[in-house]
N, C-alpha and C positions, 0 to 999 in steps of 0.2 A: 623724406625719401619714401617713393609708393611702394617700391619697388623692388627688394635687393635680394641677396643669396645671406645663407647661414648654413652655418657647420653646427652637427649636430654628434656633439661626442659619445661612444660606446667605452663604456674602461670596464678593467676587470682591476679593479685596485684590490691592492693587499693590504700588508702590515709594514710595510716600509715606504714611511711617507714620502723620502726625497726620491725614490724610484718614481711612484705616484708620480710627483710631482712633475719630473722630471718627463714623463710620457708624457701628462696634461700639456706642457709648455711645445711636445712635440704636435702633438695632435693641433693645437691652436697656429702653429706656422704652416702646418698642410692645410690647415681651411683657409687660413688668408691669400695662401699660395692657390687657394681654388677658388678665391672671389670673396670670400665671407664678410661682413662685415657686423656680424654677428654669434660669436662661438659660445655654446651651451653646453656644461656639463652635468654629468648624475649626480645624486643624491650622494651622499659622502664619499665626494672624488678622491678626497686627498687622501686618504689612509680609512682600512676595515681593522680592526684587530678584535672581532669576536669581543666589540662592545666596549671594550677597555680604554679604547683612544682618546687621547689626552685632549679636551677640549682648548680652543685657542682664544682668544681674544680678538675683536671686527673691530675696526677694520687695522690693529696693528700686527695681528700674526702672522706667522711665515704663509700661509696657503692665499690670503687675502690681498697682501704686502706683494708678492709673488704676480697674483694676477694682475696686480694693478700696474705693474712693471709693463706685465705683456699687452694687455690694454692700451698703456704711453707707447711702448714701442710702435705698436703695428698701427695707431690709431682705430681701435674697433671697438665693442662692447661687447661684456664677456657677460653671461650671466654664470655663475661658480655654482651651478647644481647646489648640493648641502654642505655644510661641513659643520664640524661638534662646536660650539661654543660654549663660552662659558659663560654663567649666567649670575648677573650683577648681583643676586641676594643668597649667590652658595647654593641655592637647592637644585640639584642636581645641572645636566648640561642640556642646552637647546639645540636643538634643528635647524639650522638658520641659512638660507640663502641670502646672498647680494647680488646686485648689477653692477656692474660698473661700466663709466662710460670710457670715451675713447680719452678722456684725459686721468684717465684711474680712480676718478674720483664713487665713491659708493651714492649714486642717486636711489636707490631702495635695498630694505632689507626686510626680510620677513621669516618669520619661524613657524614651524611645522604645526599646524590646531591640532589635528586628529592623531591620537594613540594609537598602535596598532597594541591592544589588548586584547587576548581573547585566550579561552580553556580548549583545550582540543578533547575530544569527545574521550580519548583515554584518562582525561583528567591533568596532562599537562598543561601549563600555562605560560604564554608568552607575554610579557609585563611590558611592554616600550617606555610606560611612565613612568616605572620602575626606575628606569636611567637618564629619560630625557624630561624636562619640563614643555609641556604645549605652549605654543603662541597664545596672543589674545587681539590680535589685530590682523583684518585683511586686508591685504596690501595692493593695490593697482598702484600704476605711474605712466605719465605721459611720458614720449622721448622724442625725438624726431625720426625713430625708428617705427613709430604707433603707438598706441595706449595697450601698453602690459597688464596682466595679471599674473601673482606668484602664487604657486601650488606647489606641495612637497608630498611627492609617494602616494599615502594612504589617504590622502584626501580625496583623491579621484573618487571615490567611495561615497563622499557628499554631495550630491549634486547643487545644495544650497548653495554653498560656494563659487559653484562656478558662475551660477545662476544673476548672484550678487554681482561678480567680477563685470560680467555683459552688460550690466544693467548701468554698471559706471563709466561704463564704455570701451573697456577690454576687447581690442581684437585680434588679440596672441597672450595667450597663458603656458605658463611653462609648467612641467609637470617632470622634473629629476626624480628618478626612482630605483630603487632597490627591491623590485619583483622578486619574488621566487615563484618557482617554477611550475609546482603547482597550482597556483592563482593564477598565475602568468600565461599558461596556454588553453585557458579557458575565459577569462576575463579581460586581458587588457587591452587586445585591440578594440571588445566591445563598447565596453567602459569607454577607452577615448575618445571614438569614431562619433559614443550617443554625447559626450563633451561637447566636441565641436559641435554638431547637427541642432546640436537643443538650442545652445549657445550664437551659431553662425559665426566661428569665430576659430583660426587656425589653434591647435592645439599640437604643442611641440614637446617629446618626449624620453630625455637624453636618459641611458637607464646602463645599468651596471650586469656584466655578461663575468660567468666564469664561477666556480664554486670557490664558497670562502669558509675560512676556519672555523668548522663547526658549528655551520647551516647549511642549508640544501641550496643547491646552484640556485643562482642570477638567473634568470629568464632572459635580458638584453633585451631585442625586438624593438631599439630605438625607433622611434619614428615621428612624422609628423602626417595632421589631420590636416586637408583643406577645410572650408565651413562648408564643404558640400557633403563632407565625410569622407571623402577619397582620400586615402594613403599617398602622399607624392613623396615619400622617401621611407625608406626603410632601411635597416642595418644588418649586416650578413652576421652568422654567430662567431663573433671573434670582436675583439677591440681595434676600432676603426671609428674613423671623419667619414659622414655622411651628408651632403650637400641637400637642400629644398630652396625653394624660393618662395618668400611672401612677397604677397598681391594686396597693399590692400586696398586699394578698389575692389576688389574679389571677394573683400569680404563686405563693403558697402551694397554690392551687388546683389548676392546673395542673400543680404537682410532683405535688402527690398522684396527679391521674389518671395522670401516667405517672413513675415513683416510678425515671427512669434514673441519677440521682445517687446512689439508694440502692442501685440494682440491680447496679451495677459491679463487677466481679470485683479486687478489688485486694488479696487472696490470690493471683493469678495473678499480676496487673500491679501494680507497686505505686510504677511512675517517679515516677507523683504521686498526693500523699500529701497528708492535711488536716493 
């Protein structure tokens, strides 16, 4: 398929995962109800609880179990933004997105590389790996939907990554996120827009809106990139299904007119390699 619609979800999830859950399952019948054959969630859709959340097990716990339902039902393919997992050797929980396809089945999984770690200039420090374990693999997959790439939140930050992802032939990376606010309206639509542009390559952006238990508001500003950099869908500040269409011819086209995956010096540079 060249050519189809995708719902792109905004949540403001809380600390009560079958609420969570319960809206995700809505949000996923009004995108189908609007063409979607593709519905994408943020970064840990199913439950926030100010860090605490109980990590679940992929693909048999309730949040995964769940989509994979909605997925057989409606015939589509969900990608489940993040949620907590638990990680096979105890040390601490993972960041872990899936896909699934329209038979529920998990064709990729991948977990979050990059920490958000850093001291803030008064001297506090915000630890992510403190609570979660990082990936160690990047993840594309073919589908009949296009050749995917998975990104989670703070990776947008690397542009290696994305870099890699194009170069495998990625021409839709997803990018579920938990912004705040101060980053978020100074950085994210730039950060994504230079995504696609660098890339040629749609970059879709499902992100979490609404202040949560003892951090600074969501930023939301779901949206997606065409590979031209144009914005063709954006999310109003509220929890809401937001509609775009991928092209991708549009994105073949586009490579052609500016040919920088081909143009690359990697006789010079050759860190990353296809």
């Amino acid at each position: 398929m060249r050519k189809y619609m995708i719902g792109v979800v905004q949540m403001d999830t809380r600390e009560n995962k079958e609420e969570n859950l319960k809206s995700a399952c809505a949000f996923i019948d009004e995108a189908v109800a609007k063409g979607a054959k593709l519905v994408t969630f943020p970064e840990v859709f199913n439950v926030i609880d100010n860090g605490e959340e109980a990590p679940e097990e992929i693909p048999h716990g309730r949040t995964t179990a769940l989509m994979s339902q909605k997925a057989k039902e409606h015939g589509i393919w969900i990608h489940c933004g993040s949620i907590a997992e638990v990680s096979e050797d105890g040390d601490r929980k993972k960041n872990t997105t899936v896909l699934l396809n329209p038979q529920g089945e998990v064709v990729a999984k991948y977990s979050k590389l990059h920490m958000f770690d850093i001291t803030l200039p008064d001297g506090r420090q915000t630890m992510e790996s403190a609570r979660y374990k990082p990936g160690t693999e990047m993840v594309h997959v073919e589908t009949e939907l296009g050749h995917f790439g998975l990104t989670i939140c703070y990776d947008i930050r690397f542009p290696e990554l994305y870099r890699y992802l194009a170069l495998q032939g990625a021409e839709v990376i997803f990018t579920p996120s938990n912004f705040t606010t101060p980053t978020g309206k100074d950085h994210w639509e730039t950060i994504l827009k230079t995504r696609a542009i660098e890339n040629g390559c749609y970059i879709v952006a499902a992100a979490q809106i609404g202040r949560k238990r003892g951090t600074s508001d969501s930023f939301g500003a779901s949206l997606v990139v065409d590979p031209w950099g144009t914005i063709i869908s954006k999310a109003n500040e509220r929890a809401c299904v937001t509609m775009a269409e991928i092209d991708l011819d549009y994105v073949q086209q586009i490579r052609g007119r500016i040919p920088s995956l081909k143009n690359r010096r990697n006789d010079i540079y050759d860190t990353i390699k296809k």
